[in-house]
C-alpha positions in Angstrom: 77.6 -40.1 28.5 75.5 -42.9 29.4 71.8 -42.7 27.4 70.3 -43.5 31.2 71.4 -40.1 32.1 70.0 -36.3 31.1 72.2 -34.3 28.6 71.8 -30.8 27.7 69.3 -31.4 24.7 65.8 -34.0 24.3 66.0 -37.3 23.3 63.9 -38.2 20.5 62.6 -41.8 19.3 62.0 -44.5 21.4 65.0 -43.1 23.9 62.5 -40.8 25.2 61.7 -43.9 27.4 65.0 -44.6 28.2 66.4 -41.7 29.4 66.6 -39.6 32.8 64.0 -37.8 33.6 62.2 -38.3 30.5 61.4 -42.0 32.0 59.5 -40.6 34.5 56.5 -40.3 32.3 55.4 -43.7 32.5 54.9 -43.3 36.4 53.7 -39.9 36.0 51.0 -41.7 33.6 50.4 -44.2 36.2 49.9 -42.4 39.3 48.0 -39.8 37.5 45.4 -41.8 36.0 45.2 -44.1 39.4 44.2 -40.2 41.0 41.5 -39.0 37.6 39.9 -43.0 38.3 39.6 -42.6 42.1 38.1 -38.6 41.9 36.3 -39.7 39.2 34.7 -42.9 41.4 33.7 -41.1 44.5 30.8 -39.0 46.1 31.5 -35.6 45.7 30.7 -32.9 48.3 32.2 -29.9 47.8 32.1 -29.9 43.6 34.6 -26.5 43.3 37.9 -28.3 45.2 36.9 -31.8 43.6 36.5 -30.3 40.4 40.3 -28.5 41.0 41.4 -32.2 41.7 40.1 -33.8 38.4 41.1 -30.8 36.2 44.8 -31.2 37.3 44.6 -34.8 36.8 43.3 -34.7 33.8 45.4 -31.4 32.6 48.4 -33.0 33.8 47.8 -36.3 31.9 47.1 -34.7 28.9 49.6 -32.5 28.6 52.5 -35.3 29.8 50.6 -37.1 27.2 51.4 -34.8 24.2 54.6 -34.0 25.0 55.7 -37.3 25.0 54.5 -38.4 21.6 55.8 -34.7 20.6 59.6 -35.9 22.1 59.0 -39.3 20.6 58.2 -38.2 17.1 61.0 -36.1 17.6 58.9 -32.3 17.2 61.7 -30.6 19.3 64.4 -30.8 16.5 66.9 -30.1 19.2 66.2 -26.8 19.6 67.2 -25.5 23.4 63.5 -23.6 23.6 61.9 -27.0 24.1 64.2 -27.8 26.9 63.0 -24.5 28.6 59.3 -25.9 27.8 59.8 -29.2 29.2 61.3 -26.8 32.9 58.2 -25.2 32.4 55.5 -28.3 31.8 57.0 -29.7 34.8 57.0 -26.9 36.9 53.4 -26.4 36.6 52.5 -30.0 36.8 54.5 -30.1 40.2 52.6 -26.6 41.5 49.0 -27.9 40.1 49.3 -31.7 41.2 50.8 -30.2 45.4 47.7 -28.1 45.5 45.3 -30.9 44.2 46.8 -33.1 46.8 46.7 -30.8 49.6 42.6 -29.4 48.4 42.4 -33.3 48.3 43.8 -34.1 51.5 41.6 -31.6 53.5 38.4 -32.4 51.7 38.8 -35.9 53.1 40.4 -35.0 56.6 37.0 -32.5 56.9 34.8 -35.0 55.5 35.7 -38.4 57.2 32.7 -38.3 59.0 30.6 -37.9 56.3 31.4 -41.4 54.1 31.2 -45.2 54.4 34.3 -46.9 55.0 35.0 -47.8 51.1 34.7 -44.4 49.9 36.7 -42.8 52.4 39.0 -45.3 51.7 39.3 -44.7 48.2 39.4 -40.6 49.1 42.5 -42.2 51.1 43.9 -43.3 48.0 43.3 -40.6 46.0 45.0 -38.8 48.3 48.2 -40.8 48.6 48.2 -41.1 45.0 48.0 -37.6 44.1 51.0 -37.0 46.4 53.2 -39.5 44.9 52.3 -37.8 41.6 53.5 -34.7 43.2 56.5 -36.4 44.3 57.0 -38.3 40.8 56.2 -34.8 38.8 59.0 -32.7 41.0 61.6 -35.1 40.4 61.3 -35.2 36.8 60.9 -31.4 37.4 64.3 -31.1 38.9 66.0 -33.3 36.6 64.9 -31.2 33.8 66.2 -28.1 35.5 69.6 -30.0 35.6 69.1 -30.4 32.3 68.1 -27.0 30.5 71.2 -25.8 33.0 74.0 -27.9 31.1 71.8 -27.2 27.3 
């Protein structure tokens, strides 16, 4: 098999980053922090749904964080239960980030008429950002679904 592609067990090492869907963490790093900086920058109306939205980010970055220096120093050993952790890490990444886009998404549909131009623009980005994280988080979701399947 080609080391681009997922087998049935974790890479460890450096081919963490080289590897299908395990690559995925550097956009999941990217697009996560892009949504944590632009909650982070602007006004803040409703506290409770904002506060969801920057404790996924920040949850989510974390933990994608730990598990891939965990997978890099090579903690899993091969063992198939970290497989099932990685289906479940993702699983709830996907679940928390498409609520903290949605909550995101209504906030600033609801409260367009309450912001300058520049911050409702950067509630715009946060927005499409924390989607695309969505997006970015099921993929790598389904991909390791494919792969505890073959482990």
């Amino acid at each position: 098999m080609s080391s681009t592609t997922s087998s049935g067990s974790l890479p460890s090492g450096l081919a963490v980053l080289t590897t299908f869907p395990d690559v995925l963490f550097i956009p999941e790093f990217v697009f996560g922090g892009l949504v944590w900086i632009l909650v982070a920058s602007s006004k803040v109306q409703m506290p409770m749904l904002q506060g969801w939205v920057m404790f996924v980010s920040v949850f989510c970055f974390v933990m994608s964080t730990a598990l891939l220096f965990l997978y890099i120093c090579g903690a899993h050993g091969g063992s198939s239960s970290w497989v099932t952790l990685d289906v479940i890490c993702q699983e709830t990444a996907a679940l928390f980030y498409l609520s903290a886009a949605v909550l995101e998404a209504f906030f600033t549909y609801t409260a367009a008429d309450l912001f300058p131009g520049n911050i409702y623009r950067e509630n715009i980005a946060a927005v499409v950002f924390a989607f695309v994280a969505t997006l970015v988080y099921v993929i790598h979701k389904v991909g390791s679904l494919l792969r505890w399947k073959s482990s």
